[in-house]
N, C-alpha and C positions, 0 to 999 in steps of 0.2 A: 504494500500500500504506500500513495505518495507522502513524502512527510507533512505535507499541508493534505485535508481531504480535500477533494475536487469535487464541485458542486457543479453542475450542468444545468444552465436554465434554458428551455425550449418552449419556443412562442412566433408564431410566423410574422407576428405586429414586433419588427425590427424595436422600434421605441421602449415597448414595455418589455421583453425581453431583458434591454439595457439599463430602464429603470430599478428592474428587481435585480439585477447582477449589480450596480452600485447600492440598492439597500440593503446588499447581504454580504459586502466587500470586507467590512468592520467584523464580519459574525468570527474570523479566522480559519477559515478556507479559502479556497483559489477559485474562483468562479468564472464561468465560462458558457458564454452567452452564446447559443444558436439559434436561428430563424428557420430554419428548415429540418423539416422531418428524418427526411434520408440523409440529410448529412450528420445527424445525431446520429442515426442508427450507426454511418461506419465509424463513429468517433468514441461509441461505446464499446466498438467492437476492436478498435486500437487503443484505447486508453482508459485508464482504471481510472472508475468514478465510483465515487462512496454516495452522494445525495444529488438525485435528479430531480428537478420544480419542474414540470413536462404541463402545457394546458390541452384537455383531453380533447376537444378537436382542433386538429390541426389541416389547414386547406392540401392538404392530400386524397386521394381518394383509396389509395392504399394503406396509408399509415394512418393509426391515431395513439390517441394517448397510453390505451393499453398495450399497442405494440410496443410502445416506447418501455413501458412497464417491463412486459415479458423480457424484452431484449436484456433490458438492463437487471433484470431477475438470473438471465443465463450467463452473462459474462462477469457480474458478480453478485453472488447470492447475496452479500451481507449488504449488499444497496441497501438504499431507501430511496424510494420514490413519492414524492408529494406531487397529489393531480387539484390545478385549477379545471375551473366545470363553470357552466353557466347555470342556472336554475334549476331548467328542463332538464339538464342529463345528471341530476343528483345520483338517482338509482344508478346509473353506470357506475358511477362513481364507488358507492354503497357496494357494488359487484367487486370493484377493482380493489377492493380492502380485504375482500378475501381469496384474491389472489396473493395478494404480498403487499400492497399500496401500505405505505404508513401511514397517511391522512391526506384529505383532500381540504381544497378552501375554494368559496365560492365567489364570485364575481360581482360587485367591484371589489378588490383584494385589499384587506387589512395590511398592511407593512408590517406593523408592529406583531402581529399574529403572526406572518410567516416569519418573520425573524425569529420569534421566541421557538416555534416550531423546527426553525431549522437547530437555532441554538440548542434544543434538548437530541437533536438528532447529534452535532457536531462533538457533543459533550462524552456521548463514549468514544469518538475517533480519541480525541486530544486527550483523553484520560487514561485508555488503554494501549496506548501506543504500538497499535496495529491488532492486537487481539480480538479474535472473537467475541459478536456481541454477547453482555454479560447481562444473564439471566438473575442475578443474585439480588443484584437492585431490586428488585421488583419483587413488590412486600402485597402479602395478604394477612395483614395481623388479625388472628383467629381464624382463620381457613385454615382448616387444616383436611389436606386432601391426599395422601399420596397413592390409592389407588389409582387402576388406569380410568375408571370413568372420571373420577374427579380430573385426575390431569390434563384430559381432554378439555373439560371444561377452563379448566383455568390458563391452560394454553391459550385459549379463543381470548381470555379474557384479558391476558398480556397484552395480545395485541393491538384489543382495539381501546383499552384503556386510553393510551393517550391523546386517542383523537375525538373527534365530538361526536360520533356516529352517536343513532338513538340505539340504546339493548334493552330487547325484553328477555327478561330472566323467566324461565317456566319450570315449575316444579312442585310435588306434593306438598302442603303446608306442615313448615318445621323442619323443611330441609334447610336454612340459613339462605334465602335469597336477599334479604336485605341486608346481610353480613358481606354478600358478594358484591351488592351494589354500593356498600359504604367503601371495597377494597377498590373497586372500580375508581371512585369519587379521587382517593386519596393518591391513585396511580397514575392522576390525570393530569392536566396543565391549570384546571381547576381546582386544586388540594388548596389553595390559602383562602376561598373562599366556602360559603355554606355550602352544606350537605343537608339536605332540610327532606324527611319521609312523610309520606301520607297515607293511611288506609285509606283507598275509595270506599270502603263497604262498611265502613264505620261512617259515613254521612249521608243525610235525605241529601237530594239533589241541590237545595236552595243553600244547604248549611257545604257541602261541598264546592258548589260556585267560590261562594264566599270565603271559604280557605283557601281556596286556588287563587282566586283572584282580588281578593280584598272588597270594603265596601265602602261607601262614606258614609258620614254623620244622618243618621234619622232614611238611609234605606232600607231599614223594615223594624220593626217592633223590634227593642234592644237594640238596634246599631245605633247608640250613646254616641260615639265618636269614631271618627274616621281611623280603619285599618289595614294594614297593609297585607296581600293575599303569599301565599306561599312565592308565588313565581317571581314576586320584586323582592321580596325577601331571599331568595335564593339567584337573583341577578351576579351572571356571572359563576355562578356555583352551579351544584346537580341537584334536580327536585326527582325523587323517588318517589313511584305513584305504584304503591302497592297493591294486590288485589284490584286490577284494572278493568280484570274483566268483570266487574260487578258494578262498574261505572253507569248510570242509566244513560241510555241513546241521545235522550236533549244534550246532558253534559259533554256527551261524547262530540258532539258539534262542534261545540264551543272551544272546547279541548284540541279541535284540528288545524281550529283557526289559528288560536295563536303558535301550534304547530310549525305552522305553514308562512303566519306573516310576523313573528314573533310581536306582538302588539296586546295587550291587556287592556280591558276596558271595567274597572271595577263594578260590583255590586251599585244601582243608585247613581254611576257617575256617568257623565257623558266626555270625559275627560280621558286620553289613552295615553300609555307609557308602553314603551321598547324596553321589551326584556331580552336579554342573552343568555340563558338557561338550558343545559344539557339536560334531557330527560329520559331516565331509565326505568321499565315497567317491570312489573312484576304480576303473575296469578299464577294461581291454579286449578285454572280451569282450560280444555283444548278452545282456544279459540278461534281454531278452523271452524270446529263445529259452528259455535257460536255466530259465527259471522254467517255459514251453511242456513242458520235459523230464522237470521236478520236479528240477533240480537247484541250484534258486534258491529261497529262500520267497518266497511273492509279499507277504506280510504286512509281510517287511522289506523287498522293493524298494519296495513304498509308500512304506514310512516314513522310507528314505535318500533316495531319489526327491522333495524336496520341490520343488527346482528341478534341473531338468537341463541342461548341457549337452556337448555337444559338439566336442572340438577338433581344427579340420581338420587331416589331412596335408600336411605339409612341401610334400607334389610339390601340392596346390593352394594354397597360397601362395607362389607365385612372387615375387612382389614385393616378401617380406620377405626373400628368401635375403638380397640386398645389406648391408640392416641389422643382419641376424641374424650374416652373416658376420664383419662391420665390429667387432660389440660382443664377438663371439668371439675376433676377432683382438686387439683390444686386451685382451681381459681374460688371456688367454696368453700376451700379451708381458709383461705386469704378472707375472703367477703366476711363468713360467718365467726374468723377469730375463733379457728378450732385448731390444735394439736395437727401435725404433720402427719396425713394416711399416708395408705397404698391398698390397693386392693387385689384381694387373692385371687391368685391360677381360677380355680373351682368357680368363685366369683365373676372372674370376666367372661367365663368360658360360656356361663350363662347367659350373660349380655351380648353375645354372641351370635347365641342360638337364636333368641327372642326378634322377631319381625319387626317392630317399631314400628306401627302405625303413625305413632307421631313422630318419627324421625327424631333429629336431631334435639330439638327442643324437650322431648318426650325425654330422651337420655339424659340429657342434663337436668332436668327436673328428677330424674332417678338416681342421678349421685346427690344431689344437693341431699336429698331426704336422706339417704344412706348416710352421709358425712353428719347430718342432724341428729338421725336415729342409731345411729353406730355406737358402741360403747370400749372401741379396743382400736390400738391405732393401724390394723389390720381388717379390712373390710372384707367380709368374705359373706357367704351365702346367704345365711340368718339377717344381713341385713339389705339386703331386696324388696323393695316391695311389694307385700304379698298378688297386686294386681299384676306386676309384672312378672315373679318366679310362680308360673303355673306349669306344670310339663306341660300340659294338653297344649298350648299355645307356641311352644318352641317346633319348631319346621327348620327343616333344611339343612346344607350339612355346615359343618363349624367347622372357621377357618383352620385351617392345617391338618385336614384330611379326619379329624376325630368324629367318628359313626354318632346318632342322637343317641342311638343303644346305650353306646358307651358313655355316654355325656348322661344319659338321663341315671344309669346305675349310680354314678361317681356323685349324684348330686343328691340324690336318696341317702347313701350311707353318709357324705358329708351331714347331710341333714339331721340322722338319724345320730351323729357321733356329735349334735351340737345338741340335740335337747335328751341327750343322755338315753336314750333307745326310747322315749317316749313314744309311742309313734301316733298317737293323738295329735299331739302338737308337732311332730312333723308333719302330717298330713295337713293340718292347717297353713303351716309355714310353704307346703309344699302344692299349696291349691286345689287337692284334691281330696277326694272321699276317705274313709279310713279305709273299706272294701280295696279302693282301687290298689292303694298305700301294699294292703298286705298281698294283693296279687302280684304287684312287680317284686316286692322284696321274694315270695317265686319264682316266679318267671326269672331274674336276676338271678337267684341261689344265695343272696347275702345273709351274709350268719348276723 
């Protein structure tokens, strides 16, 4: 790599080209200005470019900006490419991010916005001096994922962190979507200002208006005084709009508009204000359907819709319970000002097994009680909560190949060797019948 990175601006309007190669001369790259399509292409194909500004149409009929893209994707991976766009071709745009695009900016061009954007680009060249881009930076405090479905996820989320794309997060409630979208917030070019969350489905229509968009003085029974709605409150920063899809249709309107022409018009006012506001959704509910039913617009699942993803359930990530537990237990020993656990083999192996209907929130609400109800700095089976250690309800096989056979014996006799062979109050502790209790200790053969 060159010791200065080399920055390639492409734009067939010779002038602005030359404008943005002198407003990025200062950033500490070498910059270098083309007006033409094909003579980019052979100059990325001679000469090592770290960050290309490329505007995605260019008067070619063969080349545009994605070419430009791919090209400089194959001659050096660790590129970045930034695409100007004009309005209409946002969603190309939107595409070309999950190609490789590190962000796009829309027309007329901010300065100060592509500078800061090239600056966070130019900031690993000059700090790693020539190295591979460095994945370490990039923090998700409390994710904690290291399965492959998590890392899929959080991959996608690396990516488009930095840029303004809209992400709908989708996943079962109590999987941590808004933990994902507070890492999103923090990973962004927006982290110094708010992060401001909203239940949709925790408001009537008229009391959601109003948190979104503020009201003034004497617009309806109670508005005492003029206030300010989420979206100016979060000016500049990311408004998380939880549970979206339970937003009613009128709001949903409302919601596109400022979308689309980012302008707020308060509760009561005839008065509008320009917001600049990233906005990241979250449900869980399939909103295909939804839209399938008309009870979705499909105009705004586009436009929230820019990247999506997915966050698996609890019961297939097995292999984070351990970590997930571990980070729960310690952060409720902290919170509740208790004595320093750990929790037993026999103990996890249970939490394990059990499905989690409520995911992730459901677990942590099962240590916090555990660390409450615990009496020994060793958490182990006996302190479970009885809604959760039921055999009948554990499925499936537990991580590291151990059979439920085997899991469900080992948790009997543990049981059975904590309330001294009672087996009354094992079977109580254990969820099930006394009958059942004495058939497995058969079935089993435990003495």
């Amino acid at each position: 790599m060159a010791e200065k990175p080399a920055i390639l601006i492409i734009d067939d309007e010779a002038g602005h080209a030359d404008v943005l190669a002198e407003a990025l001369a200062q950033s500490g790259g070498e910059t270098i200005a083309v007006y033409d399509a094909k003579n980019a292409i052979e100059l990325l194909s001679t000469k090592h470019i770290d960050i290309v500004i490329t505007d995605l149409n260019l008067h070619n009929d063969k080349i545009n900006g994605i070419d430009i893209l791919k090209t400089a994707k194959e001659q050096n991976p660790n590129s970045d490419v930034i695409l100007i766009t004009a309005y209409a071709t946002i969603e190309t745009c939107k595409e070309a991010l999950r190609e490789g695009a590190f962000d796009y900016l829309v027309k007329p061009i901010d300065i100060d916005q592509l500078r800061a954007m090239t600056e966070r680009v130019l900031k690993k060249f000059l700090t790693a001096s020539g190295a591979a881009k460095d994945r370490d930076g990039f923090k998700f405090d409390g994710v904690i994922g290291k399965s492959g479905a998590m890392r899929s996820v959080l991959a996608v989320l690396e990516r488009v962190a930095p840029t303004n794309i809209t992400v709908l997060i989708e996943g079962e409630s109590g999987t941590g979507k808004e933990l994902l979208a507070q890492a999103i917030h923090e990973n962004s070019l927006r982290r110094n200002n708010a992060f401001k969350p909203i239940n949709c489905a925790g408001f009537t229509e008229s009391l959601l208006e109003s948190e979104l968009f503020g009201h003034s003085r004497g617009a309806f029974t109670g508005a005492t005084e003029t206030r300010k709605g989420l979206f100016e409150v979060a000016d500049k920063g990311t408004l998380f709009l939880d549970e979206i899809g339970d937003m009613p249709l009128a709001m949903q309107a409302k919601l596109l508009r400022v979308l689309e022409d980012g302008i707020i018009v308060p509760v009561g006012s005839n008065k509008s204000t320009v917001v600049d506001v990233r906005v990241i959704s979250a449900t869980n509910h399939d909103l295909d359907k939804l839209v399938e039913q008309g009870k979705f617009r499909q105009d705004l699942y586009f436009r929230i819709k820019g990247v999506s993803v997915t966050v698996p359930p609890l019961r297939d990530r097995v292999e984070d319970i351990g970590r997930l537990a571990d980070y729960f237990l310690t952060q409720a020993v902290e919170e509740l000002g208790k004595p320093k656990k750990t929790i037993s083999d026999s103990a996890l192996n249970i939490l394990k097994a059990y499905n989690w209907p409520g995911n992730i929130r459901q677990l942590r609400n099962c240590i916090r009680t555990m660390v409450v109800m615990g009496d020994s700095e060793k958490l182990d089976v006996k302190d479970i909560p009885a809604e959760i250690y039921q055999v009948r309800q554990i499925s499936g096989q537990v991580a590291g190949g151990a059979s439920l056979d085997a899991l469900e014996k080992q948790a009997i006799i543990d049981v059975l060797a904590k309330t001294q062979n009672n087996r009354k109050k094992a079977a109580k502790l254990l969820g099930i019948g006394e009958r059942t209790l004495y058939r497995k200790i058969k079935e089993y053969g435990i003495q």
